[in-house]
C-alpha positions as CSV (number, residue, x, y, z in Angstrom):
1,X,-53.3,51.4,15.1
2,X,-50.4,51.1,12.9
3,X,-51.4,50.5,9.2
4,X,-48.1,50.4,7.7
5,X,-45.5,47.5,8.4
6,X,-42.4,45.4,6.6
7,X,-44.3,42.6,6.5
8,X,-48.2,41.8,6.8
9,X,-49.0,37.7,7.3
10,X,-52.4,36.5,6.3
11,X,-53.5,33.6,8.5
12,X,-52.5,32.6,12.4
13,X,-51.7,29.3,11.6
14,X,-48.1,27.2,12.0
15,X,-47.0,28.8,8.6
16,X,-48.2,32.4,9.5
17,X,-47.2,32.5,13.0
18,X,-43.7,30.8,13.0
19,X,-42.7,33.3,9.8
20,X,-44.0,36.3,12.0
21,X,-42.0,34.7,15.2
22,X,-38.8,34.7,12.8
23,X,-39.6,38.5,11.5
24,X,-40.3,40.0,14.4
25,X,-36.7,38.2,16.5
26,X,-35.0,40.0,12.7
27,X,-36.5,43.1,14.3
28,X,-38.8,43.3,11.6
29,X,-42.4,45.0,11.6
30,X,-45.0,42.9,11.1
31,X,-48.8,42.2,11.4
32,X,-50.7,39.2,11.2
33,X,-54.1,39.4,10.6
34,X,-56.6,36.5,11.2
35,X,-60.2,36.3,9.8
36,X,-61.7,34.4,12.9
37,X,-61.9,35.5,16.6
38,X,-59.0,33.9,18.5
39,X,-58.1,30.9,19.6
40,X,-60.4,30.0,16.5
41,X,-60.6,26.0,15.7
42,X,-59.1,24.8,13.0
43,X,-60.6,21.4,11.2
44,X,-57.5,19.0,11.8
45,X,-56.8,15.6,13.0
46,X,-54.0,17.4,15.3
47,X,-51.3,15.0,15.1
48,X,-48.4,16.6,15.6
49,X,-45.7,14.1,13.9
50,X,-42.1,13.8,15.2
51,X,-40.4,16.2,12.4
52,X,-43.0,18.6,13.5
53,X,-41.2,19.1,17.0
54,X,-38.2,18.8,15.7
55,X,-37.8,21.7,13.4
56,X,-40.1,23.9,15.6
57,X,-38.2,26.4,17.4
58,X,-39.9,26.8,20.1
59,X,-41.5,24.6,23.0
60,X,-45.0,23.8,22.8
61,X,-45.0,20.6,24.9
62,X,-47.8,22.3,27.2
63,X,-49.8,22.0,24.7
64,X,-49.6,18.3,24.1
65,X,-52.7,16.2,25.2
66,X,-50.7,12.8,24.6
67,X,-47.6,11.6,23.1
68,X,-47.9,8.5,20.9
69,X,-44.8,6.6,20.8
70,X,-46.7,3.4,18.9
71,X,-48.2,3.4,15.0
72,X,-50.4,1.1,13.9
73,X,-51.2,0.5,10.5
74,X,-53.9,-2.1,9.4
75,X,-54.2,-3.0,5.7
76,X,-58.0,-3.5,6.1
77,X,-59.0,-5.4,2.8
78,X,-56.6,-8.2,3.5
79,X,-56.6,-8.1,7.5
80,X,-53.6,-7.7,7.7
81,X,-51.8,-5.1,10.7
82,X,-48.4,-4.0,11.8
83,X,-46.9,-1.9,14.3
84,X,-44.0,0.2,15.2
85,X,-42.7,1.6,18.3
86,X,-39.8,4.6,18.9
87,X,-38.5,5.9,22.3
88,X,-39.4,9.4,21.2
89,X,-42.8,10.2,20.2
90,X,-44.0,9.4,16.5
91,X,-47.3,11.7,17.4
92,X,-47.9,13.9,19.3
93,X,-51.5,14.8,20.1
94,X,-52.8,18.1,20.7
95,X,-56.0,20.4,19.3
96,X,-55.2,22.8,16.5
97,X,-56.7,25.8,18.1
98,X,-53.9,25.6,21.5
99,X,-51.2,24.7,19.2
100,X,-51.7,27.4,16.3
101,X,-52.4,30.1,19.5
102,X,-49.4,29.4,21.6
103,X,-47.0,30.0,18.8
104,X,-48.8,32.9,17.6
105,X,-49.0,34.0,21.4
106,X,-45.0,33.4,21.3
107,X,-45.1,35.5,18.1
108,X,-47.0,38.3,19.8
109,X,-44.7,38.5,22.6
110,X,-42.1,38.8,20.3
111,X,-43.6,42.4,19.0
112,X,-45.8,41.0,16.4
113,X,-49.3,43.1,16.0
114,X,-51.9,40.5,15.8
115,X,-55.4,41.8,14.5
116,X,-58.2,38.9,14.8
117,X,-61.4,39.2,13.0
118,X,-59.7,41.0,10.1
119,X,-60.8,39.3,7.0
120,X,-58.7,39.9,3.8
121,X,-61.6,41.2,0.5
122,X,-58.9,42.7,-1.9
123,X,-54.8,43.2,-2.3
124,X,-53.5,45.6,-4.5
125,X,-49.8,45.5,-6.1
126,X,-47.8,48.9,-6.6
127,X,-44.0,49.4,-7.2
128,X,-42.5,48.8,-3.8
129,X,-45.5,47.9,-1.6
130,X,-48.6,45.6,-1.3
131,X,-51.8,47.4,0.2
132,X,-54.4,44.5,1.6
133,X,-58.0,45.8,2.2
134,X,-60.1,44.0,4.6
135,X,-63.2,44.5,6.6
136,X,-62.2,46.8,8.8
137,X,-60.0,49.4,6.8
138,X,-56.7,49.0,4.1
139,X,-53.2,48.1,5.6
140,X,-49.8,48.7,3.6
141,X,-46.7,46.3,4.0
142,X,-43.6,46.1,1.7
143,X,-44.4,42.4,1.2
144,X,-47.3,40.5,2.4
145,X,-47.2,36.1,3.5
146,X,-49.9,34.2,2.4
147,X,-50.3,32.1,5.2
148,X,-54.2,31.1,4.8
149,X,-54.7,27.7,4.2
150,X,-56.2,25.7,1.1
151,X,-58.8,28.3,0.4
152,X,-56.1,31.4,0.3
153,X,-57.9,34.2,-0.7
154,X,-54.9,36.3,-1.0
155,X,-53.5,33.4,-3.5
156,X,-56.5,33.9,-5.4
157,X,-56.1,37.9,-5.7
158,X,-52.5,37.1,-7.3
159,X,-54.4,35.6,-10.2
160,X,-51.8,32.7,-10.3
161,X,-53.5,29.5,-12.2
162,X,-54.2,27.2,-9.4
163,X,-52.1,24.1,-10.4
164,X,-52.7,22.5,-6.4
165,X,-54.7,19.0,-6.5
166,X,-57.0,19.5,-3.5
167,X,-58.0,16.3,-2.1
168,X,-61.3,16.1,0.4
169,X,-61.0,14.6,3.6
170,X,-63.5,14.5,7.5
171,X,-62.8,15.0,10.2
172,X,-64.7,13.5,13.9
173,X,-64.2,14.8,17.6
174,X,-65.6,12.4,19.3
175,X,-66.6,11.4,22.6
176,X,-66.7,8.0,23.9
177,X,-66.6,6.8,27.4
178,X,-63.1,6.4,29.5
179,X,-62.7,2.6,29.3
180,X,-63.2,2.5,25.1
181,X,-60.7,5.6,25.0
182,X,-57.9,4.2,27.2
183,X,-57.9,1.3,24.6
184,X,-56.5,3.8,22.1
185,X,-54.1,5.2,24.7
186,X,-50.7,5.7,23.6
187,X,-51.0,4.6,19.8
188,X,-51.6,6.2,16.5
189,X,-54.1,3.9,14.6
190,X,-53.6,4.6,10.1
191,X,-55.7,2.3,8.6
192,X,-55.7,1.6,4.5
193,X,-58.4,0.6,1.9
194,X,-60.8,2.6,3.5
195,X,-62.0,4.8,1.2
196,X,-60.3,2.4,-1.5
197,X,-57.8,4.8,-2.7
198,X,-57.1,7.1,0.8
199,X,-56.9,5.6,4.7
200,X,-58.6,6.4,7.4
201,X,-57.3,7.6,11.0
202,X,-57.6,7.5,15.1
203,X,-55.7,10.1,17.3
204,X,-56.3,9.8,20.9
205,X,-56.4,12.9,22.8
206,X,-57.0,13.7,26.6
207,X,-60.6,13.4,26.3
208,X,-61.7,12.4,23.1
209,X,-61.0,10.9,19.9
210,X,-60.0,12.8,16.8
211,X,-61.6,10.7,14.0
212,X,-60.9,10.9,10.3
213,X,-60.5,10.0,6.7
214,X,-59.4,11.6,3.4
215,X,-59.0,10.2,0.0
216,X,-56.7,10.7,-3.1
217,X,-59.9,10.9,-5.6
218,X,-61.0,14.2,-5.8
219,X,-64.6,13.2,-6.3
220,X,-65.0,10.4,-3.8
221,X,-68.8,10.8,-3.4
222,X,-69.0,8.2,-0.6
223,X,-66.5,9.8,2.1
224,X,-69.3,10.0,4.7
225,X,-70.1,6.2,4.1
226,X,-66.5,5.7,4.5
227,X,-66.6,7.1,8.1
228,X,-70.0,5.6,9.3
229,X,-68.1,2.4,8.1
230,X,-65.4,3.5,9.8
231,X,-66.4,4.3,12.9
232,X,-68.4,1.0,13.2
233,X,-64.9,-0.9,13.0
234,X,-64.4,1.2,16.1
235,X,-67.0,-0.2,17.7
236,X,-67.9,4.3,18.2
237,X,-71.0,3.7,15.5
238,X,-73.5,4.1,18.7
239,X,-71.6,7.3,20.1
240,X,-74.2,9.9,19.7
241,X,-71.6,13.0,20.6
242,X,-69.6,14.0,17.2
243,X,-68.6,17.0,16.2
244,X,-68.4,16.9,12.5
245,X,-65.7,19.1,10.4
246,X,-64.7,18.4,6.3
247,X,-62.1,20.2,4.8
248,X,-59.4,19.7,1.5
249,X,-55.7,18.9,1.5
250,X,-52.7,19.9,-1.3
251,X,-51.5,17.1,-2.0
252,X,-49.7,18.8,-5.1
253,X,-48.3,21.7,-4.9
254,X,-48.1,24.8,-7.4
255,X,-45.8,24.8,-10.0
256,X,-44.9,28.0,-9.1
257,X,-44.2,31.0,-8.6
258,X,-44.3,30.6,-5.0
259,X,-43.1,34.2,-4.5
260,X,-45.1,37.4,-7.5
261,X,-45.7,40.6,-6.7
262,X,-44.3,41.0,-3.7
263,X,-46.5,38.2,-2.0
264,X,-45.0,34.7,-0.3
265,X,-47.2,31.5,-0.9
266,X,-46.6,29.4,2.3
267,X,-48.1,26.2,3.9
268,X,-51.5,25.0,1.8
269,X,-51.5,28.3,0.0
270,X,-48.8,27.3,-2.0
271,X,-49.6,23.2,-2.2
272,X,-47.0,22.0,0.3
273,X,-48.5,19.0,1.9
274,X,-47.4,15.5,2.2
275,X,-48.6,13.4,-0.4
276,X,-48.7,10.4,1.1
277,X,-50.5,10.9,4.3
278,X,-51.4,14.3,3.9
279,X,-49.9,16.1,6.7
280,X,-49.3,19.6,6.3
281,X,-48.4,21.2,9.8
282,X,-44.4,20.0,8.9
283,X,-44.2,22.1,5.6
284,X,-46.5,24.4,6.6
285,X,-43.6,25.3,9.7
286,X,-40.6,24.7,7.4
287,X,-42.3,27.1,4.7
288,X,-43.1,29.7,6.9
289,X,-39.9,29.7,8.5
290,X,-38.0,29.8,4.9
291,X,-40.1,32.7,4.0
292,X,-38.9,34.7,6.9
293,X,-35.6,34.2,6.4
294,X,-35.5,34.9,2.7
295,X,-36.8,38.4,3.8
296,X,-34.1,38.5,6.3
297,X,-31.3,37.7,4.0
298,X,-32.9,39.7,0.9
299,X,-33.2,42.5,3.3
300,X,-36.4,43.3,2.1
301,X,-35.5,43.5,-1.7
302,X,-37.7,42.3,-3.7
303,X,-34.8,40.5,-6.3
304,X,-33.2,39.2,-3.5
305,X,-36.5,37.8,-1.6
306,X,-37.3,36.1,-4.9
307,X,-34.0,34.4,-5.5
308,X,-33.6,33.1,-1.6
309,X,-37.0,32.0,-1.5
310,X,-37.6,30.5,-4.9
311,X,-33.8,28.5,-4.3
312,X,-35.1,27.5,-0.3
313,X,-38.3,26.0,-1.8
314,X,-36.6,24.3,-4.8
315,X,-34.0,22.9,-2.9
316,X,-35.3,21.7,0.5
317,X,-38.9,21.4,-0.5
318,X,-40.0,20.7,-4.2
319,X,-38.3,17.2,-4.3
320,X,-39.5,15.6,-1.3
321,X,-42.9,16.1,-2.7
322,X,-41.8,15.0,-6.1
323,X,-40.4,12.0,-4.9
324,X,-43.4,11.5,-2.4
325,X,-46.1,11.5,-4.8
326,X,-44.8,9.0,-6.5
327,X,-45.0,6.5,-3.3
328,X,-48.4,8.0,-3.7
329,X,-49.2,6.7,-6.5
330,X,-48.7,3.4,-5.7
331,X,-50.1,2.9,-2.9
332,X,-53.6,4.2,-3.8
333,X,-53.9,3.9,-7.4
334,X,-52.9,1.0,-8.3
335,X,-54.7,-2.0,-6.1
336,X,-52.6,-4.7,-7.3
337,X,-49.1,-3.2,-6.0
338,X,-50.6,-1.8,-2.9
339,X,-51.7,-5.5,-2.4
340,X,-48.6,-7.0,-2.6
341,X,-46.8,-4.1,-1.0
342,X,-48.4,-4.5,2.2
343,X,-48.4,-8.6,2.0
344,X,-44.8,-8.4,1.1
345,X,-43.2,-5.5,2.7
346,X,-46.0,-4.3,5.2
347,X,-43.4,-4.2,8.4
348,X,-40.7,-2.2,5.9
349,X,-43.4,-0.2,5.1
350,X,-44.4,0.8,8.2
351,X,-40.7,2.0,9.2
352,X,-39.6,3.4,6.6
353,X,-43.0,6.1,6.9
354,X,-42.3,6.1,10.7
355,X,-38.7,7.2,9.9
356,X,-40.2,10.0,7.4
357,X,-42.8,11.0,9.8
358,X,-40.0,11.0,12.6
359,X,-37.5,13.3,11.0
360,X,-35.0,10.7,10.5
361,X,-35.2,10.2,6.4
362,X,-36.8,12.0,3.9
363,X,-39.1,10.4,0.7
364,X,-36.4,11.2,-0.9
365,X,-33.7,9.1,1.0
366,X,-35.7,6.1,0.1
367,X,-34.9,6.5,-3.5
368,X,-38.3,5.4,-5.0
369,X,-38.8,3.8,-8.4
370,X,-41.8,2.2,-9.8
371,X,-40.3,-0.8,-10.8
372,X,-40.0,-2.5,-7.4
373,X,-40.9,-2.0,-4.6
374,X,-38.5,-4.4,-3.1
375,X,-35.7,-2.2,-4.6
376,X,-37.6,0.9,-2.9
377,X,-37.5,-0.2,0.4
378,X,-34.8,-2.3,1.0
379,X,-31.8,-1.2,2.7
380,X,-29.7,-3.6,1.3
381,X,-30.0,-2.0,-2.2
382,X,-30.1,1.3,-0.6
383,X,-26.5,0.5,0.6
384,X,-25.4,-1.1,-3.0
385,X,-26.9,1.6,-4.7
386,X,-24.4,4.3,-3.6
387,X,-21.4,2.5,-5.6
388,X,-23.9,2.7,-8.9
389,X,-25.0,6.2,-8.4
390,X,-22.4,6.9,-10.9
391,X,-23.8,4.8,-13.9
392,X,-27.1,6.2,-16.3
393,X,-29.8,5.5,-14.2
394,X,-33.5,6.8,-16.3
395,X,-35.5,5.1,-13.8
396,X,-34.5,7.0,-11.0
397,X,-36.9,9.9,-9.8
């Protein structure tokens, strides 16, 4: 076996496997090496959200269990629900472990080395190359990707301060009988104030549903109560087959650096999930696939690397998640204005996620302020607002 390569990736999932896919097309060596045996599950409500598909390059429709081209979002404390429908789908459903395993099968085919059950214990920096020591003998690479999730180990060997706000979240497969799961068919169910400050979710897939909920305070003690509550609204309280799976979410990234010693922080290593809903697969692709190319254009230099990468994130990345966060904020800390948000502007709300979710707008685009949310999601102020951009605006984010 080859010990020695350009580039050595750290985890199988969208991040790792779409940046070795990139490599290896560059003609680049590389080797991704996965902890797990493979296909290996991964803990996920497997929603696979229209920007998703649209950035991936390549076709994993066989892999989809059900395309969801209706969201519903319920406000639960004040019974109050709304619904939006596209002719493309707004969710696609599929399980992590055939997704993450045909693009890494894509990757292989491509002339990536793939080593499963090859667990990371130690990396090492010298001058020009990274040596990675794992169960089963030391590899060298001229730069390494971090592609391995929340709990990177490899992030932890750089000895960066871990700046990420993790947040907790469950996750339920399960099982109900045919006639309760074909009244899920076709529609991606959000729904809000349940934990207090997080939501709660429903993905139908072919034969089961994926059941889950997270929340935005890092200690919520009573997440499981949240579900058994949860799953009761369902009328799935008596269903007696559920896999259970917990796991944690960035939902704030690092400050950085996202690229020291040689080693690329991609996906949850380096923070990049959406802070409002807390999907990752979307960054997780768009990071991987940035890292690649900075190693393509930087030609393997280790200035050059740094300076595309480090622009790529800052640029295309950072913001949205800037600007995110603070639609965050007000939806789950502060009761009152999530209150009158969803009374008020519940329907806006709705589509103006859908578009994010969708590909079509960005957090950004919506320009968010704290001062109103009226101003936030209106597009009639979105309109006048280009003729003011050129005024002092300190509210602005």
């Amino acid at each position: 076996m080859n010990r020695t390569h350009d580039v050595i990736v750290v985890g199988s999932g969208p991040a790792g496997a779409c940046a070795a896919w990139r490599l290896a097309k560059a003609g680049v060596s590389v080797a991704v090496l996965e902890k797990a045996a493979l296909p290996r599950y991964k803990t996920c409500g497997g929603g696979l959200v229209g920007r998703v598909m649209q950035m991936l390059p390549l076709d994993v429709r066989h892999v989809v269990e059900q395309d969801c081209h209706t969201a519903q979002l319920n406000f639960l404390p004040s019974r109050l629900s709304f619904r939006t429908h596209r002719p493309t789908p707004i969710v696609s459903m599929t399980m992590r472990s055939r997704f993450d395993f045909a693009i890494l099968s894509a990757a292989q085919e491509a002339g990536v080395a793939v080593h499963e059950r090859y667990a990371v214990e130690h990396v090492s920096f010298h001058d020009d190359f990274v040596t990675v020591v794992t169960n089963r003998g030391a590899m060298q690479a001229r730069f390494v990707v971090a592609a391995d999730g929340a709990l990177s180990t490899v992030a932890r060997k750089m000895r960066l301060a871990d700046e990420r706000t993790l947040i907790p979240a469950l996750e339920y497969e399960v099982t109900v009988p045919h006639d309760r799961l074909d009244g899920f068919h076709g529609t991606a169910r959000f729904d809000f104030g349940l934990p207090s400050q997080g939501y709660a979710w429903a993905f139908p897939k072919k034969h089961h549903l994926s059941i889950g909920v997270l929340s935005m305070a890092q200690r919520e003690s009573d997440l499981k109560q949240s579900m058994r509550r949860y799953l009761d609204l369902l009328g799935c309280g008596s269903v007696t087959q559920i896999e259970r799976h917990g796991f944690v979410i960035p939902i704030r990234p690092q400050r950085g650096p996202f690229i020291e010693n040689r080693i690329l922080l991609v996906g949850d290593a380096a923070g990049f999930a959406d802070p409002v809903t807390g999907e990752g697969i979307s960054f997780a692709i768009r990071s991987g696939l940035m890292a690649a190319q900075a190693l393509i254009d930087g030609k393997l230099y280790e200035e050059s690397v740094r300076n595309a990468y480090t622009g790529s994130v800052t640029e295309a990345i950072l913001p949205d998640l800037r600007t995110g966060r603070v639609l965050a904020r007000l939806l789950y800390n502060f009761p009152r204005t999530r209150s009158w948000t969803f009374s008020q502007l519940g329907q806006r709300l709705c589509e103006a996620v859908t578009d994010v979710m969708a590909g079509k707008r960005q957090y950004r685009d919506l320009r968010l302020k704290p001062r109103t949310l009226l101003q936030l999601l209106s597009p009639k102020w979105l309109r006048s607002s280009a003729h003011r951009s050129a005024r002092p605006r300190h509210d602005r984010v």
